[in-house]
CHARMM-style PDB file with segment names, atoms N, HN, CA, C and O in Angstrom:
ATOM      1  N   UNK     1     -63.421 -17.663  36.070  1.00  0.00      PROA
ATOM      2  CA  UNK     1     -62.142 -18.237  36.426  1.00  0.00      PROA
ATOM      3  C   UNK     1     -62.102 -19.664  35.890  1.00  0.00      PROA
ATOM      4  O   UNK     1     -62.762 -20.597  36.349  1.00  0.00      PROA
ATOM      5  N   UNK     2     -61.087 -19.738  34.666  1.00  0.00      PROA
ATOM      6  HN  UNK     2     -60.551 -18.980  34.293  1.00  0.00      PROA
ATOM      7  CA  UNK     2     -60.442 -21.410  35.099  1.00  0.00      PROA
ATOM      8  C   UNK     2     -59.938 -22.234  35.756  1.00  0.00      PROA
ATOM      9  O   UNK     2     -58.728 -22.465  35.762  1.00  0.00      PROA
ATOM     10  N   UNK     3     -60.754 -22.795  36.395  1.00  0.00      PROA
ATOM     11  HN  UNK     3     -61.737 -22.607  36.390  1.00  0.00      PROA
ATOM     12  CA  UNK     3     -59.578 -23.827  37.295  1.00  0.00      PROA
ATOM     13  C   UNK     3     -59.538 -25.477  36.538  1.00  0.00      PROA
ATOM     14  O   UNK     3     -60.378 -26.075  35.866  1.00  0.00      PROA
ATOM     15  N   UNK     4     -58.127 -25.860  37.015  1.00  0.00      PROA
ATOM     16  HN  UNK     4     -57.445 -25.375  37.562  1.00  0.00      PROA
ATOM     17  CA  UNK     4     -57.634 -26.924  36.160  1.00  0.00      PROA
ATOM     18  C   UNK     4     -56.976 -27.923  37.372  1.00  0.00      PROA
ATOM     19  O   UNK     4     -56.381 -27.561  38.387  1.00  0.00      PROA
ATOM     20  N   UNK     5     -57.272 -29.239  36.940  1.00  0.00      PROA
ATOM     21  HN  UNK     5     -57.756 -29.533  36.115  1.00  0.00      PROA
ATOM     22  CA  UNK     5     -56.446 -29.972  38.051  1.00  0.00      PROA
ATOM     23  C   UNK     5     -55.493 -29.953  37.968  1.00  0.00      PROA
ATOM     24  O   UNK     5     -55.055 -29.884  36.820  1.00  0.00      PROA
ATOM     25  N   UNK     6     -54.330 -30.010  39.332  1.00  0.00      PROA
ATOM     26  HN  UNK     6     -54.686 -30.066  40.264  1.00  0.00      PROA
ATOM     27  CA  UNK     6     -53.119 -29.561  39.661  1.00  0.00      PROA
ATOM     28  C   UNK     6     -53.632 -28.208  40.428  1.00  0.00      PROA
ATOM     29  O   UNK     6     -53.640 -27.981  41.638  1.00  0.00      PROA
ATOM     30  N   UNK     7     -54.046 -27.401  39.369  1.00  0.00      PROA
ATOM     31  HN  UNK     7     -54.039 -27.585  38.386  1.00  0.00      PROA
ATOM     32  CA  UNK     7     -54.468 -26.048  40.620  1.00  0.00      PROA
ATOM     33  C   UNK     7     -54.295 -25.992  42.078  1.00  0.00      PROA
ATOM     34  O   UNK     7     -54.907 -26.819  42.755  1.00  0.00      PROA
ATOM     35  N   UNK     8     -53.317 -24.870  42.816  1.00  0.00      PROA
ATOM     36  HN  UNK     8     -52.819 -24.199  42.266  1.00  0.00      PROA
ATOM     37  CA  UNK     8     -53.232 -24.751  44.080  1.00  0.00      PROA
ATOM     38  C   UNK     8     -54.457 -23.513  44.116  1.00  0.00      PROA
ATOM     39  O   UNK     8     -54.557 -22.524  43.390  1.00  0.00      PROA
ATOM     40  N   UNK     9     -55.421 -24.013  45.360  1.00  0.00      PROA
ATOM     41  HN  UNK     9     -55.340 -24.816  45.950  1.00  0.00      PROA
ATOM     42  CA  UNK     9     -56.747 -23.200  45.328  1.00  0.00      PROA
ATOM     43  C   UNK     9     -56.356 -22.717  46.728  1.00  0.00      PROA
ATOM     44  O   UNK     9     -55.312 -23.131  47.231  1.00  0.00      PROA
ATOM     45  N   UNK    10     -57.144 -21.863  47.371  1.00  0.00      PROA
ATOM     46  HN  UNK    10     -57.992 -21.526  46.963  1.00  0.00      PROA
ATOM     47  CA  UNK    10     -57.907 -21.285  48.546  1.00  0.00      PROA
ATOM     48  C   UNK    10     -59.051 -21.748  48.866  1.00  0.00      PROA
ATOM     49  O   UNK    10     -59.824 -21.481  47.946  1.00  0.00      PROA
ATOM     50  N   UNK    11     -59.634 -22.372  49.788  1.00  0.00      PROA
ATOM     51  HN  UNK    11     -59.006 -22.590  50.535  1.00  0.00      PROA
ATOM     52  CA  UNK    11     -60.839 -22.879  49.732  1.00  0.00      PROA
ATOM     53  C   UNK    11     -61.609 -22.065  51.028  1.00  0.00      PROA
ATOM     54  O   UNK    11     -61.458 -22.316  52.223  1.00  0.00      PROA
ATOM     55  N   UNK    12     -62.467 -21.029  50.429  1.00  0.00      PROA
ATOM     56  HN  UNK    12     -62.590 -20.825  49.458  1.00  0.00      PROA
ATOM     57  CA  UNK    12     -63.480 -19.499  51.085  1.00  0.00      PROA
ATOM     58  C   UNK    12     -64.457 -20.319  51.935  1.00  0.00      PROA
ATOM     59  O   UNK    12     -65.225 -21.035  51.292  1.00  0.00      PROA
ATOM     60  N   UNK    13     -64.560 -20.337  53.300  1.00  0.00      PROA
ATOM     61  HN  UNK    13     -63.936 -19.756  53.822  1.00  0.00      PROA
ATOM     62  CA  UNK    13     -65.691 -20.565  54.054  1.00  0.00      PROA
ATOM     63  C   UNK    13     -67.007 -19.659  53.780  1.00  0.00      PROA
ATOM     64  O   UNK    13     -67.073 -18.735  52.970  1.00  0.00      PROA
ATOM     65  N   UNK    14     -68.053 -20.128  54.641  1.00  0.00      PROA
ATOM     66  HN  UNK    14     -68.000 -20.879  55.299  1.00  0.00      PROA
ATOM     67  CA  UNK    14     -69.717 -19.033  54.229  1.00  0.00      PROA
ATOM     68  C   UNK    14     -69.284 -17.858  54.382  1.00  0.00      PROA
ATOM     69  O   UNK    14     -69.560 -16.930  53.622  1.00  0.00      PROA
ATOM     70  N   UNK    15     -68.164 -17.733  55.931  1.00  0.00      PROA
ATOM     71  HN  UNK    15     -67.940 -18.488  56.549  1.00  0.00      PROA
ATOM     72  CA  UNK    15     -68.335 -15.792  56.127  1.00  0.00      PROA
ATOM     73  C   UNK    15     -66.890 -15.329  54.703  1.00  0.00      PROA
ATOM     74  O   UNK    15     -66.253 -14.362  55.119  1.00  0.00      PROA
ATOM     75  N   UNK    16     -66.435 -15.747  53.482  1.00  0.00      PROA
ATOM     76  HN  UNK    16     -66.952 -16.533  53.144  1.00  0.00      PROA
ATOM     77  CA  UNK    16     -66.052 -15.161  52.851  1.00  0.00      PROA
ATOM     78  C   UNK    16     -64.501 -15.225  52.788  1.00  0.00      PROA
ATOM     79  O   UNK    16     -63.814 -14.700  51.912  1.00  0.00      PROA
ATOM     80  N   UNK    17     -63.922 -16.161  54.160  1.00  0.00      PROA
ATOM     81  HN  UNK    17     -64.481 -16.587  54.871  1.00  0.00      PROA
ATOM     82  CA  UNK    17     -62.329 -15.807  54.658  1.00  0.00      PROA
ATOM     83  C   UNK    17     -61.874 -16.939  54.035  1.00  0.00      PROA
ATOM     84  O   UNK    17     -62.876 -17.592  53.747  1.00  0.00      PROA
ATOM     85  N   UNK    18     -60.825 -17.548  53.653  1.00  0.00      PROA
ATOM     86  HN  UNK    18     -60.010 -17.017  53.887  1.00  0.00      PROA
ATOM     87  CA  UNK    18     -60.349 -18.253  53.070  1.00  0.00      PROA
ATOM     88  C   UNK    18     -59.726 -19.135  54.553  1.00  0.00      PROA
ATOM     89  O   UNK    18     -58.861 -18.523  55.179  1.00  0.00      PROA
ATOM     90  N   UNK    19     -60.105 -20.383  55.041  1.00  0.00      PROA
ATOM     91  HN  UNK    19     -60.808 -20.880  54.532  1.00  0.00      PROA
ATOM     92  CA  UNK    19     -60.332 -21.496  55.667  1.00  0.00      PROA
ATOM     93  C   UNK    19     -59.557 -22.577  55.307  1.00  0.00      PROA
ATOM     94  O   UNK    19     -59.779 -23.523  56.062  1.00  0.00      PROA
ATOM     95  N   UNK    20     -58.625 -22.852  54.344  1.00  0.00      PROA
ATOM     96  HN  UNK    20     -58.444 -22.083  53.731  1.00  0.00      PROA
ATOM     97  CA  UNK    20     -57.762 -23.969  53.871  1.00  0.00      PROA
ATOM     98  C   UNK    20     -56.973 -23.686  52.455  1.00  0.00      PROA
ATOM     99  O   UNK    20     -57.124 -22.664  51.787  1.00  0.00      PROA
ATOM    100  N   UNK    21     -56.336 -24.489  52.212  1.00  0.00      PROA
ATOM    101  HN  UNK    21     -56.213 -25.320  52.755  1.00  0.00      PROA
ATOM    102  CA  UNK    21     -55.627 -24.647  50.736  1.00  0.00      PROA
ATOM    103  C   UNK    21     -55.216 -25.345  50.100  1.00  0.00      PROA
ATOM    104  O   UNK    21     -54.017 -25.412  50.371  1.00  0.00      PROA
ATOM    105  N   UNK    22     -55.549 -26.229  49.051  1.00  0.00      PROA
ATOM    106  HN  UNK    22     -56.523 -26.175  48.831  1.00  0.00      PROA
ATOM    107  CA  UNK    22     -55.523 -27.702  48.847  1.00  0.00      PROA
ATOM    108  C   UNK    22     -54.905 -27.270  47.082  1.00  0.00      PROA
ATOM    109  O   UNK    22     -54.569 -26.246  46.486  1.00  0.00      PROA
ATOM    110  N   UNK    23     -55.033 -28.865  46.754  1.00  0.00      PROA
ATOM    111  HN  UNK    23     -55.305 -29.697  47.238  1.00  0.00      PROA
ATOM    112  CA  UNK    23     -54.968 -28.916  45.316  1.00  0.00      PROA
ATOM    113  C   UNK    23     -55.758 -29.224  44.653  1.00  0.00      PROA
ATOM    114  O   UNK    23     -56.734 -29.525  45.341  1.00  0.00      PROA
ATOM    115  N   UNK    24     -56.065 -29.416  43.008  1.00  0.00      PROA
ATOM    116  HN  UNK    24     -55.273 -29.172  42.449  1.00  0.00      PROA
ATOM    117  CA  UNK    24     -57.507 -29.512  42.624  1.00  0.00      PROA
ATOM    118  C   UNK    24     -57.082 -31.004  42.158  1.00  0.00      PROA
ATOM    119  O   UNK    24     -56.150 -30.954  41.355  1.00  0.00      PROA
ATOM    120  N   UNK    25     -57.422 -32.021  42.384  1.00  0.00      PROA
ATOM    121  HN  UNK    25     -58.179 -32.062  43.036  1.00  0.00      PROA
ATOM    122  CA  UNK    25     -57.218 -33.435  42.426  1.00  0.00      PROA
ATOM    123  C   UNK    25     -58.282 -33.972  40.998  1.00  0.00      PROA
ATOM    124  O   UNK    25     -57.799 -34.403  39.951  1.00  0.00      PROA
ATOM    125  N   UNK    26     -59.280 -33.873  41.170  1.00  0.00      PROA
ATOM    126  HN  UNK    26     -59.673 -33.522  42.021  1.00  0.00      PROA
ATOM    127  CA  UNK    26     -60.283 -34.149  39.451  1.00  0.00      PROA
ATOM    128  C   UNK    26     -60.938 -33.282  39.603  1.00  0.00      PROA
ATOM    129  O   UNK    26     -60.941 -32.651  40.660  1.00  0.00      PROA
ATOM    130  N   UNK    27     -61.860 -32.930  38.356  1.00  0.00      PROA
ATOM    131  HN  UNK    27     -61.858 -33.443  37.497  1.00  0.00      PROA
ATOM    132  CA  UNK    27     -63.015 -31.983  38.106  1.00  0.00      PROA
ATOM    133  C   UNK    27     -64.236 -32.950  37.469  1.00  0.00      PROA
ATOM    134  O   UNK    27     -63.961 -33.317  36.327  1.00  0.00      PROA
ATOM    135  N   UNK    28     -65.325 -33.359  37.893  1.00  0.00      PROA
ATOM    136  HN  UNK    28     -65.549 -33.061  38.820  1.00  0.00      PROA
ATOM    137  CA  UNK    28     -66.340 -34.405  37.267  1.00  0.00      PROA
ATOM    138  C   UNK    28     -67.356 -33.282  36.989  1.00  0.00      PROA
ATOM    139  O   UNK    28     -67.867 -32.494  37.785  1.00  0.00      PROA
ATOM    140  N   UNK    29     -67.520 -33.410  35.641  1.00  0.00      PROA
ATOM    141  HN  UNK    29     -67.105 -34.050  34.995  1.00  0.00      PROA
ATOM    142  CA  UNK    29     -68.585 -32.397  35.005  1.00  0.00      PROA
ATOM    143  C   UNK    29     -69.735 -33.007  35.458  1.00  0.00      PROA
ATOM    144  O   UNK    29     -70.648 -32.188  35.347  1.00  0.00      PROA
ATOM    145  N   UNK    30     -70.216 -34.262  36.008  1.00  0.00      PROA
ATOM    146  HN  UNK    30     -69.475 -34.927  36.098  1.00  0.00      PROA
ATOM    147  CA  UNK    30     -71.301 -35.644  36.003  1.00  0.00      PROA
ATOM    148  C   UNK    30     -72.038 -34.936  37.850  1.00  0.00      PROA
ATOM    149  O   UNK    30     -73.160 -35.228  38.264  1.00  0.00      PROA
ATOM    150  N   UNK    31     -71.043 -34.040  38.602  1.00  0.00      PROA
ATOM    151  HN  UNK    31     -70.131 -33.803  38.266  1.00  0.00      PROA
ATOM    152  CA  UNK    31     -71.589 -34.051  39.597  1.00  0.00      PROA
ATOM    153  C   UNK    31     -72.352 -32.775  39.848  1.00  0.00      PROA
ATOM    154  O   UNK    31     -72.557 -31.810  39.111  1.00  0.00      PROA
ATOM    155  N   UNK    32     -72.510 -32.885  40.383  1.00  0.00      PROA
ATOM    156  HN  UNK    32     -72.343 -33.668  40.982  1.00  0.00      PROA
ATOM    157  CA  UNK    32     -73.850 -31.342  41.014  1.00  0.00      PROA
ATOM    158  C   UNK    32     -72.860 -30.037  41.062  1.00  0.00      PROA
ATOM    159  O   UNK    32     -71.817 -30.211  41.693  1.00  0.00      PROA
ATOM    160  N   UNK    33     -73.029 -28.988  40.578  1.00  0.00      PROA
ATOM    161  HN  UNK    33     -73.876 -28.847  40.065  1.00  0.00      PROA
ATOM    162  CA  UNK    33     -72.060 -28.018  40.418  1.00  0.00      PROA
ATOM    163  C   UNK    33     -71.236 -27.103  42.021  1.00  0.00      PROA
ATOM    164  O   UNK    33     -70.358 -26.257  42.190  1.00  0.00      PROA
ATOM    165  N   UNK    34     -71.804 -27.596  42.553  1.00  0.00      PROA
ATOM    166  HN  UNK    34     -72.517 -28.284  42.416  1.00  0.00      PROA
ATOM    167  CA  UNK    34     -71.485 -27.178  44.467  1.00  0.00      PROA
ATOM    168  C   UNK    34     -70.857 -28.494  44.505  1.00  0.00      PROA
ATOM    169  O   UNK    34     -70.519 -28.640  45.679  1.00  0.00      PROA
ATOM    170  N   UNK    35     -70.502 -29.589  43.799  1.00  0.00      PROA
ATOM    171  HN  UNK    35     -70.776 -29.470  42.845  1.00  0.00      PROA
ATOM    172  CA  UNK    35     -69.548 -30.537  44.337  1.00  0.00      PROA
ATOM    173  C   UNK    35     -68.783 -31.087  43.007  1.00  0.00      PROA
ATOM    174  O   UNK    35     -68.379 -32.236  42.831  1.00  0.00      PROA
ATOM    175  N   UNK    36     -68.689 -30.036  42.162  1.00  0.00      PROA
ATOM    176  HN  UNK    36     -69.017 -29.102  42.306  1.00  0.00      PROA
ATOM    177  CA  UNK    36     -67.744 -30.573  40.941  1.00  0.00      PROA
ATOM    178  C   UNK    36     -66.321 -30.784  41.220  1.00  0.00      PROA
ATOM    179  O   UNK    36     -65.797 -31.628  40.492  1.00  0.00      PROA
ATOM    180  N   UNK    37     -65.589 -30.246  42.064  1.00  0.00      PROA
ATOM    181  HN  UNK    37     -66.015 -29.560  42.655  1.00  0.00      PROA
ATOM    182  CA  UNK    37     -63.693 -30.019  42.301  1.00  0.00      PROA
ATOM    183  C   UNK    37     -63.699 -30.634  43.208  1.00  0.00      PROA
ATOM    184  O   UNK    37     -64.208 -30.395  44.303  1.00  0.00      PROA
ATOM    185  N   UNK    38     -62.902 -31.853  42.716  1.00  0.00      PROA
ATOM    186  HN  UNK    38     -62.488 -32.047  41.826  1.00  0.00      PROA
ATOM    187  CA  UNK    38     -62.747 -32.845  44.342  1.00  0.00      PROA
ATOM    188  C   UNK    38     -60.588 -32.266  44.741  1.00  0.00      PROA
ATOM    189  O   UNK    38     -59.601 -32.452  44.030  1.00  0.00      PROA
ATOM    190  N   UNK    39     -60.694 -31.668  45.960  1.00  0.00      PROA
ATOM    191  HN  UNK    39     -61.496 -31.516  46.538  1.00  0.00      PROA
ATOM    192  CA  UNK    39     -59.475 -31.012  46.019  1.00  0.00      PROA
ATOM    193  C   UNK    39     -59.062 -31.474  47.227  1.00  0.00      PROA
ATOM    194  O   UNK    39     -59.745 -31.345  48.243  1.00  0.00      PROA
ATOM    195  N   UNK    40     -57.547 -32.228  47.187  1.00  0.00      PROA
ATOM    196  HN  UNK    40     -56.992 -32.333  46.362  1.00  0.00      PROA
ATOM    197  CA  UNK    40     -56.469 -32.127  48.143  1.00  0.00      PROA
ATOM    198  C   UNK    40     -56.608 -31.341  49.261  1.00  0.00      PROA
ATOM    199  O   UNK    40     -55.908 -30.357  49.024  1.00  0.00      PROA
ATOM    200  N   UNK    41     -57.028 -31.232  50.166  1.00  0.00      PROA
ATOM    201  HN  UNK    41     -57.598 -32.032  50.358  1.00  0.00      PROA
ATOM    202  CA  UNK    41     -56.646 -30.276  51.299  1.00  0.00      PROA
ATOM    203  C   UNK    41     -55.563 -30.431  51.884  1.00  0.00      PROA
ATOM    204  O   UNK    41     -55.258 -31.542  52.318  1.00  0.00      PROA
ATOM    205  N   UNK    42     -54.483 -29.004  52.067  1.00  0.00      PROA
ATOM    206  HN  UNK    42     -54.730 -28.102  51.714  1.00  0.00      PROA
ATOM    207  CA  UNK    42     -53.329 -29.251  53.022  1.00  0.00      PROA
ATOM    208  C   UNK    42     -53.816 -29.985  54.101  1.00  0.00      PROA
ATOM    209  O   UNK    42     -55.037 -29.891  54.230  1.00  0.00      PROA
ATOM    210  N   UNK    43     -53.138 -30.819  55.072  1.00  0.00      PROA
ATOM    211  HN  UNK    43     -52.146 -30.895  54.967  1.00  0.00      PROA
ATOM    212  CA  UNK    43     -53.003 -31.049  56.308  1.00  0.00      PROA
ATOM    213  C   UNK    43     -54.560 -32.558  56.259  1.00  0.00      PROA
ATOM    214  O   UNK    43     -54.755 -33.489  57.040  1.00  0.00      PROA
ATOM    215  N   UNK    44     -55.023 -32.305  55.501  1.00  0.00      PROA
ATOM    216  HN  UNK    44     -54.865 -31.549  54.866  1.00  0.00      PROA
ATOM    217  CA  UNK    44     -56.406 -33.473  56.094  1.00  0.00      PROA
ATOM    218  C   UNK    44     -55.850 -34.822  54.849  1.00  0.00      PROA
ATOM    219  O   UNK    44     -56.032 -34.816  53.631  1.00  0.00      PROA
ATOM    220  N   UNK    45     -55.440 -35.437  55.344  1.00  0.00      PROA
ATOM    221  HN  UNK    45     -55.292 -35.441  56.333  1.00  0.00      PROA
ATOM    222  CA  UNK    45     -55.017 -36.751  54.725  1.00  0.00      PROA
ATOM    223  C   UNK    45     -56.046 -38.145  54.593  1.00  0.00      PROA
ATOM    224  O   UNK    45     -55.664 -39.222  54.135  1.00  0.00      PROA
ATOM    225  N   UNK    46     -57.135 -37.922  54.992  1.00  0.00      PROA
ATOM    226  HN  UNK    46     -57.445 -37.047  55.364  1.00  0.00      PROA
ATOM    227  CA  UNK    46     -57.943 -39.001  54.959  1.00  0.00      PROA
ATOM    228  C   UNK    46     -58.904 -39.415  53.276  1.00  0.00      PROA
ATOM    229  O   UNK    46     -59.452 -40.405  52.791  1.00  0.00      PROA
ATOM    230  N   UNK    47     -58.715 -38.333  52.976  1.00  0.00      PROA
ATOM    231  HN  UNK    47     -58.269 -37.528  53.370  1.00  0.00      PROA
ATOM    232  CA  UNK    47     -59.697 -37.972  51.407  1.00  0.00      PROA
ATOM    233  C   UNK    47     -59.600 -37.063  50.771  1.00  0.00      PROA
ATOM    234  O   UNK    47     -59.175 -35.977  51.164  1.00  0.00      PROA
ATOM    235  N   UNK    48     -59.910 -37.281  49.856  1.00  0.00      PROA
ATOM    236  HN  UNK    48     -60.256 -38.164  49.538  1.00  0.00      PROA
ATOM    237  CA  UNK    48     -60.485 -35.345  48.804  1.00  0.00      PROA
ATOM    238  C   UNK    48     -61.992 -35.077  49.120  1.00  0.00      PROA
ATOM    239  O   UNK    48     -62.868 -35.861  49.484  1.00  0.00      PROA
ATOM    240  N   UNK    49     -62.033 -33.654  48.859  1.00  0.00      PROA
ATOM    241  HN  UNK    49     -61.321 -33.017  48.563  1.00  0.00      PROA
ATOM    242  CA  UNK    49     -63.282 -33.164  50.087  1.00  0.00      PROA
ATOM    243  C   UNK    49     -63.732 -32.105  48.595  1.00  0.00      PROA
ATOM    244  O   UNK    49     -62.964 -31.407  47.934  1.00  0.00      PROA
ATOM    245  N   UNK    50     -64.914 -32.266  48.442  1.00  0.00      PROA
ATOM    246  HN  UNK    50     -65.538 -32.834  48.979  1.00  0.00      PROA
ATOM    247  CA  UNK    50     -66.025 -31.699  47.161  1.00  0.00      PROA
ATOM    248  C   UNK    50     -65.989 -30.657  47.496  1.00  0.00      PROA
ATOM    249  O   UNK    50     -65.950 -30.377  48.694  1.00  0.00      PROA
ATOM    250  N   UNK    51     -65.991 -29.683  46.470  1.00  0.00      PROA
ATOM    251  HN  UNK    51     -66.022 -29.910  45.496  1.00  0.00      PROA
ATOM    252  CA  UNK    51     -66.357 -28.118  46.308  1.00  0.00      PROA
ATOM    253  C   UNK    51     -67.091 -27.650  45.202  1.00  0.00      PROA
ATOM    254  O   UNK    51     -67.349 -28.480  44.330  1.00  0.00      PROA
ATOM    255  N   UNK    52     -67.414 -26.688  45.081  1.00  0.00      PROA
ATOM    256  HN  UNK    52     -67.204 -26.013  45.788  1.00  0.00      PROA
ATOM    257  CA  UNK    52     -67.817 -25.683  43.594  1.00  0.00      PROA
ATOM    258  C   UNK    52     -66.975 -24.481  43.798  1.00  0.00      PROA
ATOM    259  O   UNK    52     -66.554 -23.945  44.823  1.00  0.00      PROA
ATOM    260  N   UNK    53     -66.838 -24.191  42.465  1.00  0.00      PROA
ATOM    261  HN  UNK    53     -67.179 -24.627  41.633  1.00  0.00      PROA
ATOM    262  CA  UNK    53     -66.367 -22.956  41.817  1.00  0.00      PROA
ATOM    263  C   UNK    53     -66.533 -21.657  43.034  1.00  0.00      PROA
ATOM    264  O   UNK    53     -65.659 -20.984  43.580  1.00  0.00      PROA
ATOM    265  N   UNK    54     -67.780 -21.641  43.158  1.00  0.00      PROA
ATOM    266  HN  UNK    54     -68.491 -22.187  42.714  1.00  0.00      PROA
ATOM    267  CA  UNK    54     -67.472 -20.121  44.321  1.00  0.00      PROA
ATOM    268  C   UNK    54     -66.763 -20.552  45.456  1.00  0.00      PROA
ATOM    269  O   UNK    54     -66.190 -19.692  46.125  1.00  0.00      PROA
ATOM    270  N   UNK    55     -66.713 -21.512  45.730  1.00  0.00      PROA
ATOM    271  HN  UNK    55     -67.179 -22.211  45.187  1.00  0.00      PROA
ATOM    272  CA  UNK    55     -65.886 -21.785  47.354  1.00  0.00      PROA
ATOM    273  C   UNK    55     -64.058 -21.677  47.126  1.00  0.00      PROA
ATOM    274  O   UNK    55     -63.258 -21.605  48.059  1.00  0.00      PROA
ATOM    275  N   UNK    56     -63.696 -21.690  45.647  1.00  0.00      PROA
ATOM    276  HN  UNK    56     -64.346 -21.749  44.888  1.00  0.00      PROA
ATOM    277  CA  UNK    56     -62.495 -22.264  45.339  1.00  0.00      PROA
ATOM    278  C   UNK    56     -62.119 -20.923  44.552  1.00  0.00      PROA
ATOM    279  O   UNK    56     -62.761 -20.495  43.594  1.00  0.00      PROA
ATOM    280  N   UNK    57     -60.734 -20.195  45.220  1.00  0.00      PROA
ATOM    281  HN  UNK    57     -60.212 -20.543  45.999  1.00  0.00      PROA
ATOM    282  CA  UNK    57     -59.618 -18.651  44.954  1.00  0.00      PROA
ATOM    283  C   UNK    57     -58.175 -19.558  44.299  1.00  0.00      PROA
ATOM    284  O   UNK    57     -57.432 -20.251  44.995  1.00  0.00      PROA
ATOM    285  N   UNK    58     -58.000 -19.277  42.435  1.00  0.00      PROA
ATOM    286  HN  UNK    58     -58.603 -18.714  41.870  1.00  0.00      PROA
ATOM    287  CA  UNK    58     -56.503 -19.888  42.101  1.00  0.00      PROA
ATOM    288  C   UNK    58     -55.601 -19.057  43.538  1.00  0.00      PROA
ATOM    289  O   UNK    58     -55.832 -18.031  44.176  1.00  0.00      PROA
ATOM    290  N   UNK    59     -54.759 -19.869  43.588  1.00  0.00      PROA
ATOM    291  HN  UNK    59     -54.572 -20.703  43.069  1.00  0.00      PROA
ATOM    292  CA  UNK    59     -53.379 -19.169  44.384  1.00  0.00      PROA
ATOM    293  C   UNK    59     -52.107 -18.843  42.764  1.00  0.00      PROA
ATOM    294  O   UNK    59     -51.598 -19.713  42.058  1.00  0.00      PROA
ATOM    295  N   UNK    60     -51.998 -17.790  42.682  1.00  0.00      PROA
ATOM    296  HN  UNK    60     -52.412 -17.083  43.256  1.00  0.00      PROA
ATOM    297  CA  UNK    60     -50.957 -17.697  41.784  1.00  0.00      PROA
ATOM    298  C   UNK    60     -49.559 -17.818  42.349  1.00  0.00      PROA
ATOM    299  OT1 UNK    60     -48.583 -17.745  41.603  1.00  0.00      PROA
TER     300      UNK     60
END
C-alpha cells in the first residue's frame, strides 16, 4: 500500500479493529519504521501521534 500525506487513514489497534481516523500529516523516512507516519487524529487536538505502515488502512 501507498500511503501519501493528506491520506485519510484508519488507524488498527493490536486486537486488529480499527480504533481512530486521522490524516497522514508527514512521512520521515529518518525515523524507525513503527514510527514513520506522523498522522492527524480525528478528535485529539494536542499533536500528531507516530505510526507504521501496518497500524495505518487508506479510507477511500
Amino acid at each position: 500500500m501507498e500511503l501519501k500525506v493528506g491520506d485519510r487513514v484508519e488507524i488498527i489497534g493490536k486486537n486488529g479493529v480499527a480504533v481512530a481516523k486521522g490524516t497522514i500529516y508527514n512521512i520521515n523516512e529518518f525515523r524507525e519504521s513503527s514510527m514513520k507516519y506522523a498522522v492527524n487524529v480525528d478528535g485529539y487536538k494536542e499533536d500528531v501521534l507516530f505510526f507504521g505502515e501496518s497500524q495505518l488502512v487508506k479510507i477511500n
